[in-house]
N, C-alpha and C positions, 0 to 999 in steps of 0.2 A: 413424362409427356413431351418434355422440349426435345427426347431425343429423337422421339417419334418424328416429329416436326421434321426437325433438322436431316433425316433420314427419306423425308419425302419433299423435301422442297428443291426449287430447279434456282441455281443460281447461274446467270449469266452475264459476268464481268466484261466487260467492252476496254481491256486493259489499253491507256496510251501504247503511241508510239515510241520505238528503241529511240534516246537519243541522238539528236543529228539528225534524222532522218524526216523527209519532207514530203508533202502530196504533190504528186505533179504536176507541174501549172503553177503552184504555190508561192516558187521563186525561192528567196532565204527564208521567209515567213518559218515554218516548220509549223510547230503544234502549240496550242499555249500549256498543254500540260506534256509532259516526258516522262521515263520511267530509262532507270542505264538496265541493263543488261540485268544486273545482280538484282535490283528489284521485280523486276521478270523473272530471274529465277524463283526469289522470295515468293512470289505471286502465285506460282507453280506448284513450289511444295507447299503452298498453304488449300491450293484448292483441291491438289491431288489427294490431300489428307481427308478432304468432306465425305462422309456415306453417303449426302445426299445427292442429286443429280445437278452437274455442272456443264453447261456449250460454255466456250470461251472465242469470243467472238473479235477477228482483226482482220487486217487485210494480210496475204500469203508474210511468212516470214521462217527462213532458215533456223533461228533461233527457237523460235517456238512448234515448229515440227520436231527438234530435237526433245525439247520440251517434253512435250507431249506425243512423246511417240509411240505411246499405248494406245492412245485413245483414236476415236474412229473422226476421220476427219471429210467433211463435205467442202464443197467451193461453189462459187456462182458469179459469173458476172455480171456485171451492169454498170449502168451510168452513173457519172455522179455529177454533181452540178458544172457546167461547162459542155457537157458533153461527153467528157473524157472514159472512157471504159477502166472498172477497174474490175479486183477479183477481192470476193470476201471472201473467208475460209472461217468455217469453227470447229473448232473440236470439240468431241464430245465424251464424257466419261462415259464407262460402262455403267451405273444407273440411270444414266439418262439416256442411252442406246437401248435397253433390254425396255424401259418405258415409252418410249419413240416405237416399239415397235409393236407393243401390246394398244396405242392407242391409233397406230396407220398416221402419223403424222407425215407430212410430205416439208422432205427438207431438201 
């Protein structure tokens, strides 16, 4: 039963930002949570491993287009508080692309 489950459920991880790395506008502030590089790998092969349907949802980033560079990726901008324009991206596994598509979801 659970793998049933596990095989139809949509998980969408909102992983931190790489270390170091800061919102703009922010100043030195950065993020109160971080992740290095190697836990973003970790992060990857543990969601790439799921049956079930995975978005992974961040703002653009080099490292995780490498990442995830199977997967079908959408972007969008917008505001974020200040004003300031940014760009989201998520990627999507192939379950959760082949069900995006059977239900007309507009992403």
């Amino acid at each position: 039963m659970f793998g049933w489950i596990l095989r139809k459920m949509l998980g969408i991880p909102k992983a931190p930002s790489t270390s170091g790395a800061t919102t703009p506008g922010a100043g030195k502030r950065g993020y109160s949570h971080e992740m290095t590089d190697a836990e973003h790998e970790d992060l990857a092969r543990l969601v790439s491993s799921l049956e079930g349907m995975v978005v992974v949802s961040r703002y653009p980033s080099p490292l995780y287009d490498d990442l995830y560079s199977g997967w079908k990726v959408y972007s969008r901008a917008h505001r974020v508080q200040g004003g300031a324009k940014r760009t989201e991206v998520v990627w999507i596994n192939r379950a959760a692309e082949a069900a995006k598509t059977q239900v007309s979801l507009a992403i």
